[in-house]
N, C-alpha and C positions, 0 to 999 in steps of 0.2 A: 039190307036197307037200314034196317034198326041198328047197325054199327056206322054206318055211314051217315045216320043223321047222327046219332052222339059224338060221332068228330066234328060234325059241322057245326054242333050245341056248345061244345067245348070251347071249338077254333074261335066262336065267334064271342061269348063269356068272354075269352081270352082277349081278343080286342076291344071288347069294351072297356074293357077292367083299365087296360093301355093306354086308352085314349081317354079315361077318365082322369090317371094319372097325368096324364100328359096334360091336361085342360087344366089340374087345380096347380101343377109346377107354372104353367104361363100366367093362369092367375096371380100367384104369387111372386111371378119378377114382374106385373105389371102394376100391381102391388106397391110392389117394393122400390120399383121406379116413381109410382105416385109419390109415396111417401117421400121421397131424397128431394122430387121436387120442390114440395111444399117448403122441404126444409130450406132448399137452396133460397125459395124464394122469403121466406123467414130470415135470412140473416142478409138477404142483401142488401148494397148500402144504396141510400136512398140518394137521388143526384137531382139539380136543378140548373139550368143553361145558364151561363153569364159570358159577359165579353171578356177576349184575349186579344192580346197582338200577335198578328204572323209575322210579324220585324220587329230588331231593336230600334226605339227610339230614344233621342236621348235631350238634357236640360234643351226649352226652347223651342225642340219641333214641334208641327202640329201633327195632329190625329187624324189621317184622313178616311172614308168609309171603308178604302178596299186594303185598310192595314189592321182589319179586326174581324173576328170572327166570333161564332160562338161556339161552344163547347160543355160539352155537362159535366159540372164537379160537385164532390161529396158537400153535402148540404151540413154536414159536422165541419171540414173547412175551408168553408165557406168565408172571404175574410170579412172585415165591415165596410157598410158600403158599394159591395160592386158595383157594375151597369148590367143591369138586365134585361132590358127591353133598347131598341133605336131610340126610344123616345126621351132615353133618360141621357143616352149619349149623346146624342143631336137634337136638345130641346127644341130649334131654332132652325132646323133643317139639316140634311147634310152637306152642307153648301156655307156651315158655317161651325168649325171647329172645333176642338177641344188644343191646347200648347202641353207638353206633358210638364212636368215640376222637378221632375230627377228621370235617370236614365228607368227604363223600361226593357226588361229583356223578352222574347220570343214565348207566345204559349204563358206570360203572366197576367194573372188579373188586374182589368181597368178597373181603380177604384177611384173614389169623388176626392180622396188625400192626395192624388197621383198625379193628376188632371188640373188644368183650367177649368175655369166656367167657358161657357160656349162662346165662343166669340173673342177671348181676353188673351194676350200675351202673357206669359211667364214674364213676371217680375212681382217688384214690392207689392203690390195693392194687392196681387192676386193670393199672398203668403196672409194678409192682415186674417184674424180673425173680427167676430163682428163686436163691434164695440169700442176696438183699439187703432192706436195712431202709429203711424213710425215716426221717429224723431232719430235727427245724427248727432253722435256725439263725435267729437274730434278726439284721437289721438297720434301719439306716436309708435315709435319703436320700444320705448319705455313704457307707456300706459295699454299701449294694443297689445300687450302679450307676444310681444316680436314677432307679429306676421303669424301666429299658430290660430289666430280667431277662424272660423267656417261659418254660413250663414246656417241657424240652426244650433248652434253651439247656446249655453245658457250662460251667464256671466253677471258677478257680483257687482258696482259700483263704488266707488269713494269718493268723495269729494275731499277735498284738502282747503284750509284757507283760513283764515282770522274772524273766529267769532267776535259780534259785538262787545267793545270793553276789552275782549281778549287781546295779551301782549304777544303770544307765541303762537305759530301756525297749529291747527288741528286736523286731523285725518279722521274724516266719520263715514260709517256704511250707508248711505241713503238711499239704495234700491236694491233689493236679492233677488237672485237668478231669473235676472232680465232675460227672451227669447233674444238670438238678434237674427234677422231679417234678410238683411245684406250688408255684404263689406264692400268699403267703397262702392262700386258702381253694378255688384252683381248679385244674385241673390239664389247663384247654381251651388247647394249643398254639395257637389261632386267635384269642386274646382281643387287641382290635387296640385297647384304651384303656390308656394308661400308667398304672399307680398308683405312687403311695410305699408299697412294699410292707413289713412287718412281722415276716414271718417267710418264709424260702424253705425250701421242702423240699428233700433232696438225696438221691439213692439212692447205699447205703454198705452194704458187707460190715459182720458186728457188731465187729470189731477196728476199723474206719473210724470207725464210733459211737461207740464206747469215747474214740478218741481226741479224735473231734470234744468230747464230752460234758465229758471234762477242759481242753480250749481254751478250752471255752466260757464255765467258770467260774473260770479263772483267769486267762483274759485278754481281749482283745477281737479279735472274729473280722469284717475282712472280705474281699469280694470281687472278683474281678478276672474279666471277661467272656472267655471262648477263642474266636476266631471258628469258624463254625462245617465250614471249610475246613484247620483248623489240627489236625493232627495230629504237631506235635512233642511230647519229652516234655520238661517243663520240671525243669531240674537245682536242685542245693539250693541254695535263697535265705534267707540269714540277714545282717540289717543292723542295727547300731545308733547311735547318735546320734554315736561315734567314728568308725563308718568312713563313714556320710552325711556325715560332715562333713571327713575324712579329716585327724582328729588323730587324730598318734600316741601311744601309751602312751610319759610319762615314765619310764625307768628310774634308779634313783638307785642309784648306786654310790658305797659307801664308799671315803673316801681312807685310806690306808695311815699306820697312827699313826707318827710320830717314833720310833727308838728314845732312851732318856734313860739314860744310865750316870752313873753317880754314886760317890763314898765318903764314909762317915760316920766320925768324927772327936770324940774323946767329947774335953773342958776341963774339966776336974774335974766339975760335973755336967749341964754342959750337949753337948749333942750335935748338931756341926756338917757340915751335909752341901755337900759341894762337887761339882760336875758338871765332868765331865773326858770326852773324847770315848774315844767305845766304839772298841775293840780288836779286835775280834771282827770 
């Protein structure tokens, strides 16, 4: 009996000892699972809903409800502006639209730069920023930059024409890198056919306008292309047919009269004058 419980005393030590082992190993992957968690949730990236499109739209269309969804993106890029709530996309209902501003591709974010205001058609008014007017200036094939202008594009001014008093024409910069708005009749950044366009719109503060308006009709206005990397500001340019050609103004000085000393000399009645050098 005394042999048979000391194997029983043994066997059973022995599984304790086993499933002690075995309890602090689970411990330890459950552990170690805690821990990776924590980690995981430590480095993940933090996300916020905004509106997408489920289709391409493009210059013109509108926005309708069942062409947007939402979806959670990285709150790092996040762009400016999005739509994040209905309320901000359809202030007005959804029964009353947003026109997009440029093409729009599938899964990109609506932002307020993208977009109409609720209700408004894509065109000029909806490009103005607040404060500025559009004003057209006329050109040609020479002054428009041969049909390469895009609405969006930034673009210098000159005016050319006869200062007051002035004899010869003058060429001066009198606006830098004006916005423009629309060409001719359209104001879709994405129109990829060149025209000779006829008039460019420009967006201009109303002192801008003013000045443009008086250029316009007193002399001839064209344009010069700013790339669109180019943020110097350009200094005063004024040329005219002397200094393109780089003559200089004659000045004419008088020479200094002789002086002439003289005495008169009367002969009964005639009176004779004789020249004798000055004294003086």
């Amino acid at each position: 009996m005394r042999i048979i419980f000391g194997l029983v005393l043994i066997v059973g030590v022995a599984l304790a000892g086993f499933a002690v082992h075995m309890t602090r190993g689970y411990l330890s992957t459950y552990q170690a699972e805690l821990d990776r968690e924590k980690a995981m949730r430590s480095s993940s990236v933090q996300t916020e809903e905004i509106f997408v499109l489920t289709q391409r739209v493009t210059y013109g269309e509108q926005i309708l409800p069942d062409m947007v969804k939402k979806v959670r993106w990285p709150v790092e890029a996040i762009p400016e502006a999005p739509f994040q709530t209905e309320e901000q996309l359809f202030p007005e209902g959804p029964e009353v639209p947003r026109s997009a501003l440029r093409t729009i591709e599938p899964m990109e974010p609506l932002m307020l730069s993208k977009v109409t205001g609720a209700g408004e058609v894509a065109g000029v008014a909806s490009r103005l920023s607040k404060g500025m007017r559009a004003f057209a200036v006329r050109v040609d094939v020479t002054t428009g930059v041969s049909g390469l202008l895009r609405p969006g594009d930034r673009v210098d001014i000159y005016w050319t024409g006869r200062l007051p008093g002035g004899q010869t024409e003058t060429t001066k910069l009198i606006q830098s890198s004006m916005p423009l708005v629309a060409v001719d009749q359209s104001a879709d950044e994405e129109r990829q056919s060149s025209v000779i366009a006829r008039t460019v719109t420009v967006e201009a503060t109303p002192i801008e306008v003013a000045a443009l308006a008086t250029a316009q009709s007193s002399g001839r206005l064209s344009l010069a292309l700013v790339g669109h990397n180019d943020d110097t500001v350009s200094a005063s340019v004024e040329i005219d047919k002397k200094t393109l050609l780089g003559i200089e103004e004659e000045q004419f000085v008088e020479a200094p009269r002789e002086e002439v000393c003289s005495v008169r000399t009367r002969k009964g009645g005639e009176i004779i004058v004789t020249q004798i050098p000055c004294t003086n």
